[in-house]
N, C-alpha and C positions, 0 to 999 in steps of 0.2 A: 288201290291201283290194280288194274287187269291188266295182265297180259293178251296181245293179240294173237298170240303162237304159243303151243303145247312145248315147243323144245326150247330145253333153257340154256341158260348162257351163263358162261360163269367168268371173271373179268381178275386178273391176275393184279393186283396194286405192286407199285415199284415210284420211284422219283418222278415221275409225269402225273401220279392220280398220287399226290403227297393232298391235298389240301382236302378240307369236309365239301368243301363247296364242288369240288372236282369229282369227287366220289359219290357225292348225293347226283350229281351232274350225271356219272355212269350209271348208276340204279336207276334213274328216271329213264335213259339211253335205251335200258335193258338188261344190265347186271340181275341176273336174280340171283349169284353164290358170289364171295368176295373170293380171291386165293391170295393167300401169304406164300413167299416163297423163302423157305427155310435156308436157301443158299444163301439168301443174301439178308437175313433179316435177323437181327439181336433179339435177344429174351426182350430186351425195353420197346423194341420195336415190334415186335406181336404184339406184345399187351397194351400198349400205345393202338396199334390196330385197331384189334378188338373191341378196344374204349371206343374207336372212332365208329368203326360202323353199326355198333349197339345206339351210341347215339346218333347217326343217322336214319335208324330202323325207328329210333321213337319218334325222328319226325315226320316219316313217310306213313308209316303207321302198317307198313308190311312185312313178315317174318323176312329176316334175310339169312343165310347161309354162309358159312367161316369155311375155308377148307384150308388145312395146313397142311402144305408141302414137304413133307423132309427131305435132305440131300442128298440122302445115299453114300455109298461107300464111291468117291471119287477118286479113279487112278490115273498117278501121274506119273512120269520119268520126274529126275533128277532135274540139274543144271549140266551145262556145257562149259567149258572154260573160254571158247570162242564161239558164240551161237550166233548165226545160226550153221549148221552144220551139214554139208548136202550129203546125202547117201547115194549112190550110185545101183540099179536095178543088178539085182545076183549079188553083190556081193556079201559076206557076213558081217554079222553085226551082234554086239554081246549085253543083254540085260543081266546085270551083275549086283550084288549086297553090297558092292563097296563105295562107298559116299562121297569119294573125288569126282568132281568135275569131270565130263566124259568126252570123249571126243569124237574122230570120224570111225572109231571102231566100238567103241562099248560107250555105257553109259549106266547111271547108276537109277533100280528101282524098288524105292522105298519100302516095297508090300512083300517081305518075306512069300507069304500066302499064294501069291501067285506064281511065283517061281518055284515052287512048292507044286501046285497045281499043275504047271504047265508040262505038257506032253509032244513029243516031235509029231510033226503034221499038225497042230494046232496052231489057226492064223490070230496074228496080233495085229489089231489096229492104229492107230495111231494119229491125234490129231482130228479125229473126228471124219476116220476113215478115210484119210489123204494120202495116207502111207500105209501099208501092207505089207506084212511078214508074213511066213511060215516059220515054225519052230525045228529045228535040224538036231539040237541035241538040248539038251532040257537035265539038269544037274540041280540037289535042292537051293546051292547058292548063285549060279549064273544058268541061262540059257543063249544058246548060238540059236540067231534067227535070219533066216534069208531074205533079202528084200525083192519083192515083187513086184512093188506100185514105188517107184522112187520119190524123190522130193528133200526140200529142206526142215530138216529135224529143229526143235529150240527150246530152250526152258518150258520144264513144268507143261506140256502137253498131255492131253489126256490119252489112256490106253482102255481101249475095248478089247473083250475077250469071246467072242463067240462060241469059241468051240470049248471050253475051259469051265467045266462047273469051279467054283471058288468054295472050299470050306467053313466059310464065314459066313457071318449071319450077313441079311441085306442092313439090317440094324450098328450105325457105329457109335464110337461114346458121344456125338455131338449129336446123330438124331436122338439118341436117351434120353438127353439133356432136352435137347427139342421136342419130344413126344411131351414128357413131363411139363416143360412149359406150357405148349396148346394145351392138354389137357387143363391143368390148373387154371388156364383163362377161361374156357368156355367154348371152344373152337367146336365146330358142328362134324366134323371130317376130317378124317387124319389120312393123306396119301402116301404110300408106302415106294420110294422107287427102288429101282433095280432089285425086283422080286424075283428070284431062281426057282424058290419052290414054294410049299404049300405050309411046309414050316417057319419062314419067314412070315408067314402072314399071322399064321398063331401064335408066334412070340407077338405083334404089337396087340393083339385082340385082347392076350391075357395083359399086358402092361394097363390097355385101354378099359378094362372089366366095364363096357360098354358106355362110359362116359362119352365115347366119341364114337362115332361109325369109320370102318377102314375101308379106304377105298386102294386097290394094286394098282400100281401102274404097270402096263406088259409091255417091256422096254428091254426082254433081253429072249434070245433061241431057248433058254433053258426054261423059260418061261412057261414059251408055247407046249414047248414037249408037256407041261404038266398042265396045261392052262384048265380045263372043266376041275380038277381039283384045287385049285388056286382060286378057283372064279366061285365053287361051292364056300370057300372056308372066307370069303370077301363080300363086304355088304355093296360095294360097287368095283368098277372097273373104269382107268381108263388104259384110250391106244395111245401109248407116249411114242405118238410117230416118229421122232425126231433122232434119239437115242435107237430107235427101233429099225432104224430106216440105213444105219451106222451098223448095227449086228448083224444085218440081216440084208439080202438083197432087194435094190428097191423097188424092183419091180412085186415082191411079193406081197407088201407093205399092204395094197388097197385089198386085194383079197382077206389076210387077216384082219383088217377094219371089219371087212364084213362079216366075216365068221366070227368075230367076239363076239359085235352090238347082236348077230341072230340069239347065239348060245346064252348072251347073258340076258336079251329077252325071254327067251325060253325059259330062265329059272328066276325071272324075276327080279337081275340085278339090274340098276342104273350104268347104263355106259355112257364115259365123254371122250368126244374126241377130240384130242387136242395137236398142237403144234402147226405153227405156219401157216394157220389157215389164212390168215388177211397178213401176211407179213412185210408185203411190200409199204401197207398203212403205217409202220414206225415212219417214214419218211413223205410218203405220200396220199393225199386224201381221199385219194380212190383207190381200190382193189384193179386188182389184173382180171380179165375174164376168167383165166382156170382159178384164183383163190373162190371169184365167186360159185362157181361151178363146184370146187372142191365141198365147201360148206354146202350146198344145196343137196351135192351127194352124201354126206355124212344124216341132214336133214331126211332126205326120204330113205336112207337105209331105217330108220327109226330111232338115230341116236337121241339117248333124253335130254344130254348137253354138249354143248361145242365150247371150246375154252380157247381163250384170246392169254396171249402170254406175253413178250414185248411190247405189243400193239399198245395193250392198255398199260402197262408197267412204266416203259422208259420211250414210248413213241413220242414222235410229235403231235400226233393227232387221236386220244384213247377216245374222247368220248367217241368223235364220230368213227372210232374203228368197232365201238360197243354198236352204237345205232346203227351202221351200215349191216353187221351180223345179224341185228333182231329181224331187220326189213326182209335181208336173203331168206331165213328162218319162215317171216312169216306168207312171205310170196311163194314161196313153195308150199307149204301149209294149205294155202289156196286152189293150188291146183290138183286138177279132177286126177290126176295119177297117184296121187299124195296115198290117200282113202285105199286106193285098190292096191297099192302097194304093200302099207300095211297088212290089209286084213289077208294078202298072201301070205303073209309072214308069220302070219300067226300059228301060233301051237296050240292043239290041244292041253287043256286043263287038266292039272295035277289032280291026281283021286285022290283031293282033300275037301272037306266043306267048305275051306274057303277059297279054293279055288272052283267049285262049282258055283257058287255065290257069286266069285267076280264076275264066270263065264255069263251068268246066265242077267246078272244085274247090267250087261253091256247087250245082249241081247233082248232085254226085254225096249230097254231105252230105245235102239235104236227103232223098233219093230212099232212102238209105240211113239217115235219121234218127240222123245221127253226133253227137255230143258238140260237138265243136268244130271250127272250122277252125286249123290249127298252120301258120302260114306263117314261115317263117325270112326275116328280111332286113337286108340291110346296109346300105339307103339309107330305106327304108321305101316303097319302090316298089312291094314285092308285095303289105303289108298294104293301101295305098290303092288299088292296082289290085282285091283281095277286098273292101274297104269299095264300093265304087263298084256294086260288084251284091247290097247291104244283106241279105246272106243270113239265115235266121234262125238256124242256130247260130249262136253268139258267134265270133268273131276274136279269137284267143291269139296275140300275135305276142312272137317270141322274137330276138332281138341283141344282136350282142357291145358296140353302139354307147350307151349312156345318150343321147347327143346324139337318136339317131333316136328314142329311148324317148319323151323331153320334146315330140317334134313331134309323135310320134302320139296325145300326150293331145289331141290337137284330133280327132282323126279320130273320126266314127261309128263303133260298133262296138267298137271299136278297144283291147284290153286287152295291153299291150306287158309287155315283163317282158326283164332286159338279164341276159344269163349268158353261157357258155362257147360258143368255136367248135363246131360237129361236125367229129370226124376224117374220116367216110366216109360215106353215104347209113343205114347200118344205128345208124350213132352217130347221125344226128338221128331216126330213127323213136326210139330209146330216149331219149333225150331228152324227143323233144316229151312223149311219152307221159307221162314224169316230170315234167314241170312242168306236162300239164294236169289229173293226178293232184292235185300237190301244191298248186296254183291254183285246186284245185275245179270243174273243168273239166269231169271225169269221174273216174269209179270206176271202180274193178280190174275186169277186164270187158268195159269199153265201148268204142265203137274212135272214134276221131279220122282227121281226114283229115290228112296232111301238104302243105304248099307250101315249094318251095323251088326254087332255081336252082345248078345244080353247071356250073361247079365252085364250089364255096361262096365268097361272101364279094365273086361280082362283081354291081355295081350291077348293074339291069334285067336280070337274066339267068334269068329263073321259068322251070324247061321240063320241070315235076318233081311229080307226084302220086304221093302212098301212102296205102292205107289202113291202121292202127296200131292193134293192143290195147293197152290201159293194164293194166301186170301191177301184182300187188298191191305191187314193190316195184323197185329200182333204178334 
């Protein structure tokens, strides 16, 4: 099965896409990455997962992609002894160690570490940014905070800290436990949330000793401050609007969309953007103009995936919230601003081999109006080094790996297909030619370019163009 559109789609499973039938239903839709979401999902239920859409992948007969979500360090207040509890604007208010039930003046918060952290002038959120502090006095056991943004307070609400780096890892013992699970199943993707710094990312890399690819989510201010170093030590990125849009003021939000998906094009990573895109589809079967607008913007910045989160999880309507995203995706795709967008955007090529090889194997194609780009590889390094210069022939990329198959369903462009070694440079031109024949790539006739690194099968080793007829047969 072909895709009609370079940008992919990655489709979150939750109690609405419970069934094989429902999930095979969203891959046909347009899913090409599944996501697990580790908030809400048991060790039995990943691997349950896992089982499901491996055996759905053997009946479509196309790699598909696992990405597991971890939770992150979730913070919360206490309880109230009469919730809900209204605060009043100006006045104090105390986050304290002590574990009574709180009332209209204090209240108790579980996290030593942040009251620890916290600093006067440092704002606390509250509730998912409904409620607003400032910190007035800050002690290792309580902090007085003034309320800015009033409202009714209640059990167990969540607390953002913006201005507050935390001494902690972004890693807690339930994502340990949850890293460790995905890994042992097979999961293609491991996304990292509430990333601070660049050492959060390198504690799961080493956990992961590349069993899995790490993808950051940049979901917090202390993020940004570090992000080209976070975005270097990360094999993907996403924008976790949502979280991000709660730290951060929202009007800045679209600007950072754009400045990751450029920066992480420029060095080659995979960016998705997620949250809210189609959110009104949990309830309803059509999009609002701005969601479909929002998606089409994520699309021509040159994101390589957009990701569907309640929509497809716990909506009413997943498949057609999948199918409606492929259509926006591929109707932009279409049009003539698409092409020139892109190739504005583009960076020059890293002074490597393999990035002269991508430059110039997207350049010869287009120059020569070739069918496809055929790049061979064994880690997926050459297909993403060719995704990163968003050419407009398609990318057929051909290995012996299923593993590297699964990861590149994330990548832009990026149409992976897992077969046989080549013996010798003359076996992959006959090759490629045959599977972009038989993939509908091209027709008998037409000629393809080849990429590849000989001697075959070593990682980063691209040092290899050809151009290829597609004969009518072998």
């Amino acid at each position: 099965m072909r895709r009609n559109r370079r940008t992919k789609l990655i489709a979150t499973l939750g109690p609405a896409s419970e069934a094989d039938e429902v999930v095979k239903a969203l891959f046909e839709a347009g899913a090409d990455v599944f996501r697990i979401n580790m908030s809400h999902s048991s060790h039995e239920v990943l691997n349950n997962r896992v089982a499901q859409i491996r055996r759905i992948e053997g009946q479509v007969g196309r790699p598909i992609g696992i990405l597991a979500d971890l939770q992150g360090p979730k913070l919360r207040v206490g309880t109230f002894a009469s919730p809900p509890v209204m605060l009043k604007k100006d006045q104090s208010f105390v986050l304290d160690s002590d574990p009574t039930p709180g009332d209209a003046s204090r209240v108790y918060l579980p996290h030593p570490e942040i009251l620890e952290a916290l600093r006067p002038g440092h704002r606390v959120l509250i509730d998912d940014g409904k409620l607003m502090f400032v910190v007035t006095e800050a002690e290792p056991t309580r902090a007085v905070i003034r309320v800015e943004v009033a409202g009714p307070i209640s059990n167990k609400k969540g607390v953002s800290l913006p201005d507050t780096l935390l001494p902690s890892s972004a890693l807690t013992a339930k994502d340990r436990a949850d890293l460790t699970a995905a890994l042992d199943a097979g999961v293609d993707w491991i996304a990292l949330s509430f990333v601070q710094r660049p050492e959060d990312v390198a504690e799961v890399r080493k956990i992961a000793r590349g069993r899995a690819l790490v993808m950051s989510k940049l979901e917090k201010p202390q993020a940004i401050e570090r992000l080209e170093e976070i975005m270097e030590l990360s094999d993907a990125l996403m924008v976790a609007r949502g979280d991000l849009g709660v730290e951060m003021p929202l009007e800045v939000v679209p600007g950072l969309q754009k400045r990751i998906t450029r920066i992480g094009r420029k060095l080659g990573k995979p960016v998705v953007v997620a949250t809210q895109m189609l959110e009104s589809m949990i309830t309803s079967p059509m999009p609002t103009r701005a969601e479909v607008s929002d998606v089409a913007t994520a699309v021509f910045e040159g994101a390589d995936a957009v990701m569907l989160s309640a929509e497809s999880a716990a909506g009413q309507y997943p498949v057609e919230a999948v199918s409606t995203m492929s259509k926006i995706a591929a109707s932009v795709e279409r049009d003539p601003n698409y092409t020139v967008l892109l190739a504005g955007q583009r960076s020059p090529p890293e002074s490597t081999g393999a990035d002269a090889i991508a430059a110039a194997a997207r350049s010869v194609a287009e120059t020569l109006d070739l069918k496809a780009i055929v790049a061979w590889t064994a880690s997926g390094a050459t297909a993403l080094r060719i995704a990163r210069e968003r050419p407009y022939p398609p990318i057929l990329t051909l290995t012996t790996s299923a593993q590297t198959a699964r990861r590149l369903a994330l990548v832009w462009g990026v149409h992976a297909v897992v077969g046989e070694d080549p013996k010798d440079v003359d076996d992959m031109a006959r090759l490629g030619a045959r599977v972009a024949r038989e993939q509908e790539f091209a027709s008998p006739g037409q000629r393809v370019i080849l990429v590849a690194g000989v001697p075959f099968g070593t990682p980063g080793a691209t040092n290899m163009l050809r151009i290829a007829f597609v004969g009518a047969s072998g």
